[in-house]
N, C-alpha and C positions, 0 to 999 in steps of 0.2 A: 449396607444402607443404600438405598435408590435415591438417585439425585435426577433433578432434569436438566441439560444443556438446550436453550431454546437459538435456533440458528445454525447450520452447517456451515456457512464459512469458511474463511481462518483461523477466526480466533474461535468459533462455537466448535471445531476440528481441533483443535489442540486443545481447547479443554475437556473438551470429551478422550481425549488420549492419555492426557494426566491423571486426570479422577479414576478412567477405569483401571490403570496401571497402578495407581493406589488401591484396589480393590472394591470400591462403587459400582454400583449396580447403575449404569447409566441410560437413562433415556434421551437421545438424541433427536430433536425435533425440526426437521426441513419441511417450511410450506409447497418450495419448487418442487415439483413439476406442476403444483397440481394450481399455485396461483405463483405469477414471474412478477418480476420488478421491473423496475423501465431500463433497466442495465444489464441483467443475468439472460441468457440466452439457453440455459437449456439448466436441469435438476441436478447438476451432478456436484460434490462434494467441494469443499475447497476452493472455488471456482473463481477464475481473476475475470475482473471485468475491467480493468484498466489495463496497463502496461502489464508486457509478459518479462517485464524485468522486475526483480525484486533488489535491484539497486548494489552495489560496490560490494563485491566479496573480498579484498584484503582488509585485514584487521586492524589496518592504521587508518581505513573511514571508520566515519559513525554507525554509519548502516553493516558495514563490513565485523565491525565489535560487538553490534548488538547481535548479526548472526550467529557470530561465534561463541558470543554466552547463549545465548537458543539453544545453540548444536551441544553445548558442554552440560544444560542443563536436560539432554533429551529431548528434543521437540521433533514429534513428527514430520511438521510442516516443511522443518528446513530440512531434513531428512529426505524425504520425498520429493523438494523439488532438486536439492543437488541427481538424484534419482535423475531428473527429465529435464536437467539442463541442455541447453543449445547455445553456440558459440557466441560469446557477445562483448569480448574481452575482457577486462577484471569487474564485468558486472556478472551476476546471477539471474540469467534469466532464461528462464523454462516454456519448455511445450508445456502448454496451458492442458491441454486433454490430458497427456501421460501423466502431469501431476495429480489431477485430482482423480485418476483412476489408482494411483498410486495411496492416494491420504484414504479413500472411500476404501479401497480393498484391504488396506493393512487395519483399519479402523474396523468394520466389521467383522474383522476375522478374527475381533476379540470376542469369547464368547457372553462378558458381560458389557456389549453394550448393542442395544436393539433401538434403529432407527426407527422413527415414526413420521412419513409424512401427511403432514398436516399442519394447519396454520392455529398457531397459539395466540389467540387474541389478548389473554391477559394474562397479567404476570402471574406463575405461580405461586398454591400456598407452600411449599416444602423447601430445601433449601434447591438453590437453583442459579444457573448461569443463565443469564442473556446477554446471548452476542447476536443479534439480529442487524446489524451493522447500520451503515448508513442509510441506506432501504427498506428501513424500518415499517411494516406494512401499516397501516392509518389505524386499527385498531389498536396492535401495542402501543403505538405511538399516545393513545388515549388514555390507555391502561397507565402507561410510564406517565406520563402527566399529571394524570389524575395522582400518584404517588408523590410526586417528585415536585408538586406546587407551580408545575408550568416553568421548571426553571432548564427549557430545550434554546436551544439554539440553532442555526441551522446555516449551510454555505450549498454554493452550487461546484460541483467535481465538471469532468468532463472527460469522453472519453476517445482516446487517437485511431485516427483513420487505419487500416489494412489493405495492402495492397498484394494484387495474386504478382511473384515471383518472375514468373516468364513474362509478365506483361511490363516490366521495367526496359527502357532505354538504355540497354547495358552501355553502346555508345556515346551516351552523354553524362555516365555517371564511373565514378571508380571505388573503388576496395582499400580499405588501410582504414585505420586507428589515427587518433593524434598521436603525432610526435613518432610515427612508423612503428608502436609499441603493437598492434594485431592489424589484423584485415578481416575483421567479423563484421564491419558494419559497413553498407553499401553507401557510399556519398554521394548526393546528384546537384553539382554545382550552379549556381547561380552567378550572372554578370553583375555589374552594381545599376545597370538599366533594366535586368531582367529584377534582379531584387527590390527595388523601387516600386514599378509596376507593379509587382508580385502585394507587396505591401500597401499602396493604395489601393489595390483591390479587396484588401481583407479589410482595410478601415472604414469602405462601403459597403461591402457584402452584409446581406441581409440574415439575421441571424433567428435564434429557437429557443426561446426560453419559456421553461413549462406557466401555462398562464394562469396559473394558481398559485405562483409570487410575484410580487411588483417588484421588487426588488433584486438582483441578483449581489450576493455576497460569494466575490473567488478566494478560496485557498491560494494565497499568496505563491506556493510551493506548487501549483498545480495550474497555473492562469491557460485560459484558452487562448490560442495564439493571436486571436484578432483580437482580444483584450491587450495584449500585449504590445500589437501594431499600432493601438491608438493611443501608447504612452509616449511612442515618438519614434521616427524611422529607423534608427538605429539598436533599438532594442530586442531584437529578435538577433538582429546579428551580436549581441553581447548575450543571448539567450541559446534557446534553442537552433539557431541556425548561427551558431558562434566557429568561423574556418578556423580558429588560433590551432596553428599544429596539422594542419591537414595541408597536401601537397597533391596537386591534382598532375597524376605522370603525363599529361597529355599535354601540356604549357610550362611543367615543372616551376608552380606557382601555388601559391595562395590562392582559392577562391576568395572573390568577394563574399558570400555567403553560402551556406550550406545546407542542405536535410541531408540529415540521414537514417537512413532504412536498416532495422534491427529482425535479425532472424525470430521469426515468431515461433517456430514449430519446428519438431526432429528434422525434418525431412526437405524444410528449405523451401519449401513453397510456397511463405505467406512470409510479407516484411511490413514491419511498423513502421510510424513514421514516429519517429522517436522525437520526446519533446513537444508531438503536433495534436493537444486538447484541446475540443473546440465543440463550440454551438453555434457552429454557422448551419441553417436549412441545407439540408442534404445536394439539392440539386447545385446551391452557391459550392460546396465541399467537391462535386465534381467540375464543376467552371476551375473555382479558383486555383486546386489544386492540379491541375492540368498546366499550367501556364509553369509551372517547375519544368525543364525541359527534358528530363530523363522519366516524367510523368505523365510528357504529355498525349499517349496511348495506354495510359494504367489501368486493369478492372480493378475497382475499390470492392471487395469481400465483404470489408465492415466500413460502412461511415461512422464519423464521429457521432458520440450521443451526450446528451448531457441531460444530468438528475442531480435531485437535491440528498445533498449528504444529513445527515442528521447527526445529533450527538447533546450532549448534556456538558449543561456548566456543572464539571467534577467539582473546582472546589468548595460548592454551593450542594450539592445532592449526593457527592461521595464522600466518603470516609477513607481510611487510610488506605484500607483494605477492598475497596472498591466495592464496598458494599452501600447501594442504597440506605441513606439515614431514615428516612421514612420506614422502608419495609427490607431491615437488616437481616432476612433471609434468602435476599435477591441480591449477587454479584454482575455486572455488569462488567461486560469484555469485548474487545476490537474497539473498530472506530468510533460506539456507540461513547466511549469515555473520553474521546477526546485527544486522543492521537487521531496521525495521519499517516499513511505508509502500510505498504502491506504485512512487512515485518513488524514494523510496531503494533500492529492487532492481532499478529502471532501472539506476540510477549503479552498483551493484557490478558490471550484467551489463556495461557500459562501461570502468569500469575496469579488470577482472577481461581484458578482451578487449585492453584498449591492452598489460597487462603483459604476458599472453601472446605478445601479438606481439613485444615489447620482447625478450623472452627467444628468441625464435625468429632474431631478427637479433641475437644473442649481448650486447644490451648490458644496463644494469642496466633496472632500471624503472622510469617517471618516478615522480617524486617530486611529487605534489598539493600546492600551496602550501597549509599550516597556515590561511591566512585566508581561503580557500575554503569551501563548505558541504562539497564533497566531498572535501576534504582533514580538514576536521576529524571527516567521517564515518569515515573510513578512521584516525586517530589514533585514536578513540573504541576501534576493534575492535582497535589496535593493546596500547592501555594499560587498557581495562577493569579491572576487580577478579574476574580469575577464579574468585575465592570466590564470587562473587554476581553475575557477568554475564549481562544482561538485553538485550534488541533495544531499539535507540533508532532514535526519530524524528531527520528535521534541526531543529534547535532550533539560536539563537544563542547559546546556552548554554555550547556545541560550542565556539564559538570562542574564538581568542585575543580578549585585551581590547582596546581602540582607543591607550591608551597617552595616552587624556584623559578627561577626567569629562563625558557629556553627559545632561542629566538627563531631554532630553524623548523619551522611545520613541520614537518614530516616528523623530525625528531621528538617533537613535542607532542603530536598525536599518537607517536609509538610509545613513546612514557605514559601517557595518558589509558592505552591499552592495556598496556604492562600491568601497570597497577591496579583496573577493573577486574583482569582477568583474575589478578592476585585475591584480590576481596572475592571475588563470585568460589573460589577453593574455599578459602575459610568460612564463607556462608554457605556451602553447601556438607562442609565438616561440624556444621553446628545447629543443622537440623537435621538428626539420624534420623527421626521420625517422618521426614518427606524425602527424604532421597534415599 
């Protein structure tokens, strides 16, 4: 049976990996190279346009569990970026090229599935994924609408500056992890007169917000950092520029405040500035970020950019099974449903791909156990408050409670693991027909 997967992505990448592993004839459909997004930089597979972290690999985070049901449940994605990992301490975070050379090459080396670029402006008639993400190009977006009774919603992302490697102040900045646990991430210390400074400049800086919305709406989990600065002075330093744990060998202290730079790529010669998403005007981006003083000679590679994420009120236009209620032959997968996270539009494009199949061999869809990360993701989109639904991270949050009192976190989020991992065995023992 021929299916179409509309979106290369993440999530339009992994469900084109599932389906054709179940034996579909898949059509894969990427408009890049041939029309970009105001975020995608070049046509290639998989492609991150935010952070080159994919967030906490031990399996006592939320993001760390849901990978490791990914990786148990077969997922390319996480497959392929453990592939092009680079150092970053207990996060996952990869050379952005070697991964998606990594998803594009394993992907069409399958012989049933054949990429097509080109841009699909409306939804198909056959059964079909779309994962067209946050960037949803203004046709689908009309197409989905017109289906779905207008029921979109919409936030602004933003995406963190790049900095070339040799052009840091190795002088003014040092190496180590909180609490001396790695030395992946380059620290570039701030005074509490330099951080100050630092911060009234950003809550004047002149900022870019695309002018075809009046309004900007931030993903709480994602605020650009001058949003951030104008919540109050100290908010960056309990944020993204938070020293707790870090010890600068050159005063054997505490910074007052901190950025710190994350290896971007294999080879170490591009660092992020982790945590720093922003829509400040490009020229403000190199002013302000200059005044960092391990920065203040940096070539920025990439400035920040910022674009409108898109996505649908799920519990208003989806069904259980992530299928459009209007036009129940169209799955929707990634951001478009309503997560946030790179990993969590892995799992939609996975799920989004088992139910499809599920429906194809005429039975229901499986059902993700509740005590799952990706069960309690897919509950989340199920029961939101469609008065007020927003894109969520995996958080433990999500989950049902353990059904005892454990007080110590860590303890409590490894039980918490324990027993996701335990249900994702028995649900995968109780669909022979998909795995």
């Amino acid at each position: 049976m021929r299916v179409a997967v509309v979106g290369g992505g993440l999530a339009g990448s992994e469900a084109a990996w599932q389906l054709a592993g179940r034996g579909f004839e898949v059509v894969l459909y990427e408009m890049r190279p041939l029309k970009m997004t105001p975020a995608h930089r070049s046509g290639a597979l998989a492609e991150l346009v935010c952070s080159n972290s994919l967030g906490s690999a031990e399996v006592v985070s939320a993001s760390g569990l849901l990978k490791e049901e990914l990786r148990r449940l077969g997922s390319l994605v996480i497959s392929c970026a453990e592939r092009a990992r680079v150092p970053a301490g207990k996060a996952l975070a990869v050379d952005r090229e070697l991964m998606s050379r990594e998803v594009e090459s394993r992907l069409l080396s399958l012989p049933n599935v054949l990429l097509v670029r080109e841009e699909v402006t409306s939804l198909p008639d056959g059964l079909a994924v779309v994962a067209t993400g946050p960037l949803t190009s203004e046709a689908m977006m009309r197409s989905l609408g017109e289906a779905i009774g207008g029921g979109f919603l919409y936030f602004f992302d933003a995406v963190a500056p790049v900095v070339l490697a040799e052009s840091v102040d190795l002088g003014s900045a040092f190496r180590g992890g909180r609490y001396g646990h790695d030395e992946d991430y380059l620290n570039c210390p701030l005074t509490r007169e330099e951080y100050e400074a630092f911060v009234g400049e950003l809550v004047r800086a002149e900022r870019h917000i695309p002018h075809d919305f009046e309004r900007a709406v931030f993903f709480e989990g994602c605020l650009p950092v001058e949003e951030m600065a104008r919540r109050g002075i100290d908010t960056l330093r309990f944020g993204p520029m938070k020293p707790v744990g870090l010890v600068d060998p050159r005063t054997g202290e505490e910074p007052y405040a901190v950025v710190q730079l994350r290896q971007e790529n294999v080879e170490g010669t591009l660092l992020g500035m982790v945590g720093f998403q922003t829509s400040l005007r490009w020229g403000e981006q190199d002013r302000i970020f200059r005044m960092i003083p391990a920065l203040r000679n940096a070539e920025f590679v990439r400035y920040g950019v910022m674009h409108r994420n898109a996505y649908v009120n799920a519990p208003v236009v989806l069904d259980g099974c992530l299928r459009l209620k209007r036009a129940p032959n169209v799955f929707l997968a990634g951001q478009l449903v309503g997560v946030e996270g790179y990993v969590e539009s892995v799992a939609m494009g996975l799920v989004a791909a088992l139910n499809l199949a599920s429906t194809a061999m005429g039975r229901d869809c499986p059902i993700f156990p509740r005590e799952t990360m990706v069960g309690s993701l897919l509950h989340y989109l199920s029961t939101g408050n469609p008065r007020d639904f927003k894109p969520m991270n995996a958080n433990f949050g999500l989950m049902p409670p353990l059904g005892r009192r454990i007080r110590d976190r860590a303890a409590r989020n490894a039980a918490m693991a324990g027993r996701a991992l335990s249900a994702l065995e028995s649900f995968v023992r109780a669909n022979p027909h998909l795995f």
